[in-house]
VONUDREN-727156 format. One record per residue (C-alpha): residue in one letter; x, y, z. Coordinates in steps of 0.02 Angstrom, whole numbers, padded with zeros to 5 digits, always signed. Layout:
AXYZ;...
END
This chain:
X-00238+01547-02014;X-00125+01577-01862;X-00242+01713-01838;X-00390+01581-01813;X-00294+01467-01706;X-00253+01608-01592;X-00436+01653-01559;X-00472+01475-01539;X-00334+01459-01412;X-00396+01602-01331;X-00574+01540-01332;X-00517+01363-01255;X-00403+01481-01113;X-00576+01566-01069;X-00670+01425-01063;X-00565+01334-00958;X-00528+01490-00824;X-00732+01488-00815;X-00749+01309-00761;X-00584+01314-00666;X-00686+01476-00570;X-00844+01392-00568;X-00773+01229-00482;X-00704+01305-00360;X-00870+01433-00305;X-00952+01259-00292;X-00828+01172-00183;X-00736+01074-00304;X-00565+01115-00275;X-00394+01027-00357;X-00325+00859-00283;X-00228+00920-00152;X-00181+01103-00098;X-00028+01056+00010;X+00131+00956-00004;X+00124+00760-00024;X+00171+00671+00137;X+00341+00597+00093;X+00517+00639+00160;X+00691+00578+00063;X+00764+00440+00148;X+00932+00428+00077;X+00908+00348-00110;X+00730+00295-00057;X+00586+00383+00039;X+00485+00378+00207;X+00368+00466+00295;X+00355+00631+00361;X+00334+00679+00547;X+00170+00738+00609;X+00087+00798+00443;X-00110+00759+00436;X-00164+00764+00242;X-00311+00744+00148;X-00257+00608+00011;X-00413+00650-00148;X-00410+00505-00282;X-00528+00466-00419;X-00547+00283-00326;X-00546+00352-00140;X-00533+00498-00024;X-00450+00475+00163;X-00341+00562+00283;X-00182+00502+00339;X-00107+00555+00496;X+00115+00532+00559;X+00158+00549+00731;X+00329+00593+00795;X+00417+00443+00716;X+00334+00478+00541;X+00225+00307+00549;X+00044+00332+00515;X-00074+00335+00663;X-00238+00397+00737;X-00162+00569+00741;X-00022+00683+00740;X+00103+00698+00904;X+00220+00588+01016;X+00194+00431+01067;X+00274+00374+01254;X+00324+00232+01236;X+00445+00196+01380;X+00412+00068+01493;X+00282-00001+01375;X+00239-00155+01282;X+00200-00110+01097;X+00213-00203+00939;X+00260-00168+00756;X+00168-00198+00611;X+00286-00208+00436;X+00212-00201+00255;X+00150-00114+00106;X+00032-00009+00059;X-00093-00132+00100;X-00054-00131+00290;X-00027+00063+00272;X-00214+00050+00234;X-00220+00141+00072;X-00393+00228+00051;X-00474+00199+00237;X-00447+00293+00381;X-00315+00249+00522;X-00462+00182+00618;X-00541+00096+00466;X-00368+00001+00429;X-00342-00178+00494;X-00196-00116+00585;X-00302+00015+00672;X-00440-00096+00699;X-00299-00226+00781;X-00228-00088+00882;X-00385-00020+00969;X-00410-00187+01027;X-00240-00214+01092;X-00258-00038+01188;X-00397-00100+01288;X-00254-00236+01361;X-00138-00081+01376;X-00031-00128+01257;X+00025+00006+01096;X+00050-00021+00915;X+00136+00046+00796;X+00122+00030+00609;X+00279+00065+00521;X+00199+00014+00338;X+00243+00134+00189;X+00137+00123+00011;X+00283+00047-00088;X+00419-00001+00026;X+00470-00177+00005;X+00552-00275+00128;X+00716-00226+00142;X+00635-00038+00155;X+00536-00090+00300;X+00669-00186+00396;X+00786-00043+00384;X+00649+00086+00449;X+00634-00020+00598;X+00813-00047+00622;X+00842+00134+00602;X+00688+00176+00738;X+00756+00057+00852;X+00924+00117+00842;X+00874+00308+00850;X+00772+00275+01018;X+00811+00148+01079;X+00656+00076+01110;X+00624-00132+01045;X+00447-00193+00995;X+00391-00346+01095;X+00306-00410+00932;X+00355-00390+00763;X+00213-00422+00632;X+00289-00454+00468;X+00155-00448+00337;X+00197-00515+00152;X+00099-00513-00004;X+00134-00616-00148;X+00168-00433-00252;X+00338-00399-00153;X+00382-00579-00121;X+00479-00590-00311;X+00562-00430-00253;X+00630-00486-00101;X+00823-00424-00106;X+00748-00256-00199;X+00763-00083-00110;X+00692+00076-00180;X+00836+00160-00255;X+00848+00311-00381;X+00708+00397-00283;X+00699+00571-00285;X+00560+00664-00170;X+00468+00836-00230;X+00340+00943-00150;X+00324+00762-00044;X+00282+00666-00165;X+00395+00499-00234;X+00432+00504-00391;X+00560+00396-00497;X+00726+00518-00571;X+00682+00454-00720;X+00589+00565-00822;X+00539+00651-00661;X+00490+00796-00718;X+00345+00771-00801;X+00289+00653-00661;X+00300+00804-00561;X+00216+00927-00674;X+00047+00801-00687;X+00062+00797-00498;X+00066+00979-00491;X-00081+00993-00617;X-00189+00881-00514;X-00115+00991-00336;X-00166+01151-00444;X-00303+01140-00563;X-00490+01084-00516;X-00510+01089-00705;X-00405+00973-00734;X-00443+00867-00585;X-00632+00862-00666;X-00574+00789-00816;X-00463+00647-00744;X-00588+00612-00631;X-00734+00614-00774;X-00615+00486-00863;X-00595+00389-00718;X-00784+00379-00671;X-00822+00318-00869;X-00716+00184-00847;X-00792+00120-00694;X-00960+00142-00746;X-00971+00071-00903;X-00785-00003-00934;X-00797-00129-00767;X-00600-00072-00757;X-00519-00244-00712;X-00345-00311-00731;X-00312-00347-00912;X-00164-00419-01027;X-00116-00228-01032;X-00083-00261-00834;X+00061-00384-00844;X+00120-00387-00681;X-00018-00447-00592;X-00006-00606-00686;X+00155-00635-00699;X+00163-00626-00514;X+00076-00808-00510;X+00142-00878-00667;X+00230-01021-00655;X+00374-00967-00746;X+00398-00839-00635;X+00593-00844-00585;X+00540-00843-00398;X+00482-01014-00446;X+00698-01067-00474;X+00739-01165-00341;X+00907-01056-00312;X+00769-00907-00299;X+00669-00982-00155;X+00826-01035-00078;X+00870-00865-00098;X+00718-00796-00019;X+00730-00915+00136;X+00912-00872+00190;X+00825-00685+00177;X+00691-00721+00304;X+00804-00817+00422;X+00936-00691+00436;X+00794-00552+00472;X+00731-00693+00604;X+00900-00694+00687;X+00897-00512+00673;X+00735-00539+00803;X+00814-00664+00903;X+00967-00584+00943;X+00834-00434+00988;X+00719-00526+01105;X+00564-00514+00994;X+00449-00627+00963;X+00405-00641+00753;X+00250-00650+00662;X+00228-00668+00488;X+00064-00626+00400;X+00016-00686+00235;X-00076-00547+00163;X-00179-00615-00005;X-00203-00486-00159;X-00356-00455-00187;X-00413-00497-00357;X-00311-00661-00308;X-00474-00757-00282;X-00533-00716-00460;X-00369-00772-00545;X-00423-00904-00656;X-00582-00817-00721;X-00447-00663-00765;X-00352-00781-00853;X-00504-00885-00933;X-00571-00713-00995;X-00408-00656-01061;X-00396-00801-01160;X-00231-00893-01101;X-00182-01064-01029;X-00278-01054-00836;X-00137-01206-00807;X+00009-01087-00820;X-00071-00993-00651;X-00057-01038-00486;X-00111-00933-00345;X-00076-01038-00209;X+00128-01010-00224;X+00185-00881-00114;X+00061-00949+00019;X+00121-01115+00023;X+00299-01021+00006;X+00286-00955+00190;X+00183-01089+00267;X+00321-01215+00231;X+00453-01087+00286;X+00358-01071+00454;X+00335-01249+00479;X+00497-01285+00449;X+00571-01158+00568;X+00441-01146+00704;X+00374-00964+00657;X+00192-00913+00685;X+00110-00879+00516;X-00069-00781+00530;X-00176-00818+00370;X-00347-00699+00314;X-00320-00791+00150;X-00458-00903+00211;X-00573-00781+00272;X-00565-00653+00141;X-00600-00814+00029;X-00759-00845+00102;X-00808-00682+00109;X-00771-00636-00082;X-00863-00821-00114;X-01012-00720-00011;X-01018-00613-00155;X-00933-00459-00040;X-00836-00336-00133;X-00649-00330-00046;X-00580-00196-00161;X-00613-00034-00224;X-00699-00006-00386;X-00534+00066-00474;X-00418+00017-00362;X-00367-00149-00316;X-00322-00108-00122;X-00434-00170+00012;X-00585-00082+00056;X-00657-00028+00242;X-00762-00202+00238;X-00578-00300+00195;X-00486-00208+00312;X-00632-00260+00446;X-00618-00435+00411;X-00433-00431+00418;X-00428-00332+00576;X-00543-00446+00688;X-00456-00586+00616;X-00306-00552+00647;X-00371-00472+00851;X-00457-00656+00869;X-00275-00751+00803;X-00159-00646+00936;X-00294-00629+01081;
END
């Protein structure tokens, strides 16, 4: 018997060494053949300085480029910006611009515009950061050089907006790559699979296409988060919560003032937030216990009430996804290279 489960573990080894050889003669190599692109950043993680990287996914493929600050940009190097206007986008991984190019992002979209006024841009966004992460990145830059943005755009999505007074904490950083400490070690060994193996790479990725061709992967009562995000028991709802979450914003305001800049906030929507109630209809629970509209009417009435600028796509993306326009990836909820276009020109017709 053990004799028989030897051969066929042998048999399976061969088998796989062929197609892992075979892949690879046609092109097909593993995920990623370098390090991942993130640095340790005390407890928490940021960027590294002037890496380029080819980031392969089952949903998308797209390079990603730091300069000398470790902020993502058109390409790798130092950026002069002494003596010069520039501004400072703040977010997530949707302003990072997860699964476009730099150019391709709405951030690089605004900031080709704004160079053709002379003025620079940089986009200080990390996939995963929340706020406090992204207000201490730009304290830290501005501290380390010296150097203050004349325009700070703050961009918020409803995802982070519950998480307000959260930091990433109990990060730990391998090979680049951000994984919890938590049971990061087998984290680590699936990234390492996917950074070694084109076998295994097929696989995932044959899984992955399965599901979006004939599983229509969309968010489902397996995908709690996303939903309880606009619930309206949701204890961002507590009026001691929003409270809470408006002393946060004014003392990063002050921050600005007592810096000279001039504050922006953006409302950035989530994407399948325009299809919330059919989710919910289709999932079979109360569509009355949903509201999308919170967090939006959140910051508006923070911004009215304290004379900030709010900039909105929410309408626009609307109109387009009512258009019948795809503004997502197939598996992956993040804004796709049409999104990130509509975003970008609105947000180039709002400041100019």
């Amino acid at each position: 018997m053990k004799r028989k489960a030897g051969v066929v573990l042998l048999t399976v080894l061969a088998c796989l060494m062929v197609l892992e050889l075979g892949l690879r003669a046609i092109g097909r190599s593993p995920t990623n053949m370098a390090e991942g692109i993130a640095d340790q950043y005390g407890d928490s993680f940021k960027l590294k300085k002037n890496v380029t990287k080819v980031m392969k996914f089952p949903a998308f493929s797209y390079t990603v480029h730091t300069n000398a600050f470790g902020f993502r940009d058109r390409a790798v190097g130092s950026r002069d910006l002494k003596d010069r206007r520039f501004d400072v986008f703040l977010g997530a991984s949707d302003v990072f611009g997860n699964g476009v190019s730099f150019e391709d992002s709405f951030v690089g979209i605004f900031a080709e515009e704004a160079s053709k006024r002379g003025l620079d841009v940089l986009n200080l966004a990390v996939g995963g950061h929340y706020f406090l992460d992204q207000e201490a990145l730009l304290k830290e830059f501005m501290r380390d050089t010296g150097l203050r943005p004349a325009v700070v755009f703050h961009c918020i999505n409803a995802l982070h907006i519950p998480k307000f007074d959260r930091r990433n904490q109990n990060i730990i950083v391998k090979s680049g790559y951000v994984i919890d400490r938590g049971g990061w070690r087998i984290a680590y060994l699936r990234l390492m699979a996917g950074n070694i193996s084109s076998a295994f790479c097929f696989f995932r990725d044959g899984i992955r296409r399965i599901q979006e061709r004939y599983l229509n992967y969309e968010v489902t009562e397996k995908s709690p988060e996303f939903l309880q995000i606009y619930a309206k028991s949701n204890e961002i709802r507590r009026p001691e919560r929003i409270a809470a979450f408006n002393e946060h914003l004014n003392r990063f305001e002050s921050f600005c003032r007592e810096n000279a800049i001039d504050l922006v906030y953006v409302y950035m929507p989530l994407s399948d937030s325009f299809k919330l109630q059919d989710m919910v209809k289709r999932l079979g629970v109360d569509p009355e216990a949903y509201d999308a509209s919170f967090y939006e009417d959140l910051i508006r009435s923070h911004c009215e009430e304290n004379g900030i600028r709010l900039v909105n796509p929410g309408t626009v993306l609307e109109r387009r996804f009512e258009e019948g326009k795809d503004l997502r990836f197939k598996l992956d909820p993040h804004f796709n290279t049409f999104a990130n276009r509509v975003i970008g020109d609105y947000l180039v017709e709002q400041a100019f």
